[in-house]
N, C-alpha and C positions, 0 to 999 in steps of 0.2 A: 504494500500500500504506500502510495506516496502520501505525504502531509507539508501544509504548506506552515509558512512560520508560526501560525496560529493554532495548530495541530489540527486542520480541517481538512480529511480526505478529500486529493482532487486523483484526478484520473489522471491527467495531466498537469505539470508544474511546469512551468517555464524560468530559467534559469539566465542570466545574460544569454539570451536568444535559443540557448540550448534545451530542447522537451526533456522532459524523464516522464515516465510512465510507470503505473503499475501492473505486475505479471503474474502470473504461474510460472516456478522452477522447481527441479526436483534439485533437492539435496543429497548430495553423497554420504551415506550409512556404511558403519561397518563393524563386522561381529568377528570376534574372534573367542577359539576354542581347541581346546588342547584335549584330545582323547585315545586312552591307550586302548591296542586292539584288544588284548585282554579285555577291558570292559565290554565291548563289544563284540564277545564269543558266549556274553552272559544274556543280556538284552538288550533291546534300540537303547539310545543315548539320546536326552531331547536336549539342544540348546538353548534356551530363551531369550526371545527375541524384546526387547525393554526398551525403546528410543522415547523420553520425556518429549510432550510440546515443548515448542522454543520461541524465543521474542526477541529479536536482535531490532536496535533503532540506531539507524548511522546518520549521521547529519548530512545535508547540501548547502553549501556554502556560494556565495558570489564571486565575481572577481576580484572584489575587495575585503576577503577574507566574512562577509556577513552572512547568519547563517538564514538561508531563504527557505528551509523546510526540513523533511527530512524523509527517510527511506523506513519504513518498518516492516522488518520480514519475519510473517507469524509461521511456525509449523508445527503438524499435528500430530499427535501421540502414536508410533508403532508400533501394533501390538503382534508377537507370532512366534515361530519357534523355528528350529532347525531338527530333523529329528535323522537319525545317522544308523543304520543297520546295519548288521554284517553276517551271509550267510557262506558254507564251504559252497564248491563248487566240485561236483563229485567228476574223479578222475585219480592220477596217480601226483599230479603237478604240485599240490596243494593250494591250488587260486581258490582264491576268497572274491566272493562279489559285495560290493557296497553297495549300500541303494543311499540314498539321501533325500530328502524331501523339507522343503521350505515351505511353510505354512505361515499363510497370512488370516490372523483371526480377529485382526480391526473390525470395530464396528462402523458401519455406516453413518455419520451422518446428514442430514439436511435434503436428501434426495439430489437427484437432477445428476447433474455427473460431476459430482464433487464425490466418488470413489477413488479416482485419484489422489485425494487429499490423503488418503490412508494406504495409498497403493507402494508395494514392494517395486517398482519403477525399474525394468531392467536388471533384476538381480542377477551377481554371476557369485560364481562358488569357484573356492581355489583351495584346493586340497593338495597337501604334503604328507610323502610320508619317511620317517627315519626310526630304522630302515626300513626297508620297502620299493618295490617297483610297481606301478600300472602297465596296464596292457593296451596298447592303444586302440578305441575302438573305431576309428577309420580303416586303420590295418591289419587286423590282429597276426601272431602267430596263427599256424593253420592249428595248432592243438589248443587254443582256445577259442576257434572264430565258434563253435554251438555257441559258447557261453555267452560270447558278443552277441550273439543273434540275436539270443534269448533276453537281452536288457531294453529296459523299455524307457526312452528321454523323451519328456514333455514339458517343451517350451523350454528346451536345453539342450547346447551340444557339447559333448567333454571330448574333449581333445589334450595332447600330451602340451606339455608349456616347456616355459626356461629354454636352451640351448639344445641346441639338434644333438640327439643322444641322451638329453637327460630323461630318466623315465620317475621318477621320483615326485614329480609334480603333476599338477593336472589341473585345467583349467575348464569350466561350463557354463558355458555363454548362450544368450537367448537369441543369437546369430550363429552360422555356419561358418566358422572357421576350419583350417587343416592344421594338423599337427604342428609343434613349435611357430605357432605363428608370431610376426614379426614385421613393425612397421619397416615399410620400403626406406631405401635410404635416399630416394629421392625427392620425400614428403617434407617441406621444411616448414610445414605449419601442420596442427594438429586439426586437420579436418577429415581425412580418410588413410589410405594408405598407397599415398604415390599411382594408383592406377588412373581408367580415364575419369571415376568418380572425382579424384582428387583434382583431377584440370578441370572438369565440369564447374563444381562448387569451389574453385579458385576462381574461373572468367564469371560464373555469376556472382560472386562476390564483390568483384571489380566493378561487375557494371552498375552497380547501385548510384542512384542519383547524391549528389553532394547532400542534400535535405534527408534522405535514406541512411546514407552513412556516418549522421549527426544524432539522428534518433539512436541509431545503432548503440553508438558511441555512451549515450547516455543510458543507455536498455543497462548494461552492465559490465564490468570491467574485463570480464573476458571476450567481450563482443569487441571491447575497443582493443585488446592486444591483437585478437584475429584480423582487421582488418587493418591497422598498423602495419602487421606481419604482412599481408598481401600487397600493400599497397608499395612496399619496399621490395617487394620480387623484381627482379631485372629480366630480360628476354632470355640469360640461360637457365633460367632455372623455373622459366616456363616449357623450355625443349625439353627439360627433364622430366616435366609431369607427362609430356609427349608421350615419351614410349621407351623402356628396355627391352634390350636381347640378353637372353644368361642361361648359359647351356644349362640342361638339366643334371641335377647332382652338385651344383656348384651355388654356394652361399652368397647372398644379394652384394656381400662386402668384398668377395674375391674377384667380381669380374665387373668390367669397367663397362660403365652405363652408354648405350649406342643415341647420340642426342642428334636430333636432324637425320634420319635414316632415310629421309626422301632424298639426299645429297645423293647416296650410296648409288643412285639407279638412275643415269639421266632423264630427264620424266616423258624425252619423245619414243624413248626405248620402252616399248610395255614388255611385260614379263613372261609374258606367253600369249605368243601371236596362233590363234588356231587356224591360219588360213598358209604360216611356214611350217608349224609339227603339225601335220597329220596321225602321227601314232597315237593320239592318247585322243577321247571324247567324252567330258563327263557323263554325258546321257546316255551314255551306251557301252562305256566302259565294263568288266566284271568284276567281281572280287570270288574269294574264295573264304567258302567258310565252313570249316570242315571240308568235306568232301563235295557243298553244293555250289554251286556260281552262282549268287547274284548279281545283280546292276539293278536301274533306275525301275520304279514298280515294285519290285521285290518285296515280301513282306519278312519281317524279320522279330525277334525279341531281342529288347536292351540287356545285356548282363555287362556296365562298364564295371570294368576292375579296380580294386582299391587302390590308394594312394594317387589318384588321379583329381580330378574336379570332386572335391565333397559335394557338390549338389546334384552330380549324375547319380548318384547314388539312390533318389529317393527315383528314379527312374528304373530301376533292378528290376523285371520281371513283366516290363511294358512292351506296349507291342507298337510297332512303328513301320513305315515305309520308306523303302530305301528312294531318296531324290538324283542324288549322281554319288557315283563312284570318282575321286580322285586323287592323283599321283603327285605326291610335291620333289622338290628340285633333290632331295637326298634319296628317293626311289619308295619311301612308305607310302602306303594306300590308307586316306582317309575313306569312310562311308559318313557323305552326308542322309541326316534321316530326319522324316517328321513325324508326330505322335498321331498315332491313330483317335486317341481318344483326347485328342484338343479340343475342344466343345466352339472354340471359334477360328483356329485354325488362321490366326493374325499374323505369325512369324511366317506357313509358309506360303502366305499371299505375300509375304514382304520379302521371300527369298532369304530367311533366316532358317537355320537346320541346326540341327544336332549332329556334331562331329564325332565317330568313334571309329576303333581299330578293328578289323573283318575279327578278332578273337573276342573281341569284346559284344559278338551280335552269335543269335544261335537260331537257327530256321525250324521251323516246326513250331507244333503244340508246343 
């Protein structure tokens, strides 16, 4: 809530020419808890979830040091728990499964959609264990992938954390991440992670009007270091949010970032002129899968392999249509494919498909 020098909620204040506003933010929360597995070979473990309301009132001041209102940021009681299992996993290995569950038992008040006011907002869970290893479940060993199967995440994904190798830690998040994830190093502001999200919500950032980026400014102190931060970006470290090449197997820090890759290819040279190679045609191309040949028509089942895109994953067992079969410049065979059961069928009116390897596709029933 803003208040003016009089302490009389306005919606707006205006400050030597600058607005402030009042908002909805979430607050960062956090719980910590130390539990040995012994306890948890006996019964669940619950952690109690206890965040008091809170009242924070910061002043606004003029340019001449006088104070013209003030900022009051109210929040409301967390009420919930953390509750922690642990059962064997029958086998010779000795794996233990965890289950965890984060319960929110706020109560509602005032209707309308002021649930948020009490709402657990994004929560992610970071588990360690000493000693101890997880098993990652994008990848497992193949002598625990039943056990993987058999786990069930709702509105959380756990993936391995810290440093490529470490298995000790574990991170679960209400987004799709892959294993040891890791901002790009050519993100120099915290808005995404260096891909084209990261240039997108950099040039829209930019484009805001002077008037736009004054509200901004006065919205909240991280609004104004973000666009500080962008507003200071120079043209190479726009080509960086462009595009990397980094062979696979190789750490984002070991191989040097390719900035302006359109240089690389003079742009009157296309890259594959179909009217000088005749050997190759996506729409009539084959591949081989198993013992059958497909090409374009084909029908086929998704099974992508792990360690690949986590989100092909929720694709496992779908059925699709092969669109073209094609050959890139190193000699591997993509199969472009689209989903049978797209209910509108927008990507392949827009020539958008699903990329996978002929092993990764299985024909029949």
């Amino acid at each position: 809530t803003v208040l003016d020098a009089d302490g009389v909620p306005r919606e707006r204040l205006e400050v030597d020419g600058v607005p402030h506003f009042g908002w909805d933010e979430g607050v960062p929360r956090q719980v910590d808890a130390e539990i040995a597995v012994d306890d948890l070979r006996d019964a669940p473990v619950t952690v109690p979830v206890e965040v008091p309301p809170g009242r924070v009132v910061e002043p606004i001041h003029d340019a001449e040091g006088v104070r013209r209102g003030t900022y009051r940021r109210e929040t409301d009681a967390l009420t919930g728990r953390v509750v922690v299992a642990l059962e064997p996993v029958p086998g010779p290995y000795g794996a233990l499964r965890l289950r965890l569950d984060v319960v929110n038992d706020a109560e509602v008040l005032g209707g309308g959609d002021r649930e948020l006011d009490r709402a657990f907002i994004a929560a992610h869970t970071v588990l360690a264990l000493d000693p101890g290893a997880f098993v990652s479940a994008t990848d497992p060993p193949e002598w625990a992938a039943p056990a993987v199967a058999a786990c069930v995440n709702e509105h959380s994904w756990p993936v391995l954390a810290g440093p490529e190798g470490c298995t000790s830690l574990l991170l679960a998040t209400p987004i799709i991440l892959a294993d040891h994830p890791q901002l790009a190093p050519e993100s120099p502001t915290d808005l995404f992670d260096g891909t084209e999200n990261d240039e997108i919500l950099t040039l829209r950032t930019a484009a805001l009007t002077d008037a736009e980026k004054r509200e901004a400014r006065a919205t909240d102190p991280r609004a104004a270091d973000l666009l500080d931060a962008i507003e200071a970006m120079g043209p190479a470290m726009f080509e960086r949010l462009h595009g990397a090449i980094r062979p696979a197997g190789r750490a984002p820090d070991e191989v040097p970032t390719l900035t302006n890759p359109e240089t690389l290819i003079p742009p009157e040279t296309p890259w594959w002129d179909p009217g000088a190679d005749a050997s190759v045609d996506p729409a009539s191309d084959a591949a081989l899968v198993g013992d059958v040949e497909i090409r374009a028509g084909s029908g086929v089942v998704l099974w992508p392999r792990p360690g690949g895109d986590a989100q092909d994953l929720f694709l496992r067992g779908r059925r699709g249509t092969v669109q073209a079969v094609l050959h890139d410049v190193d000699g591997l065979v993509h199969v472009a494919v689209s989903l049978d059961d797209d209910p509108t069928d927008l990507q392949t009116a827009h020539g958008r498909f699903r990329y996978f390897a002929p092993d990764e596709l299985a024909v029949g029933p």
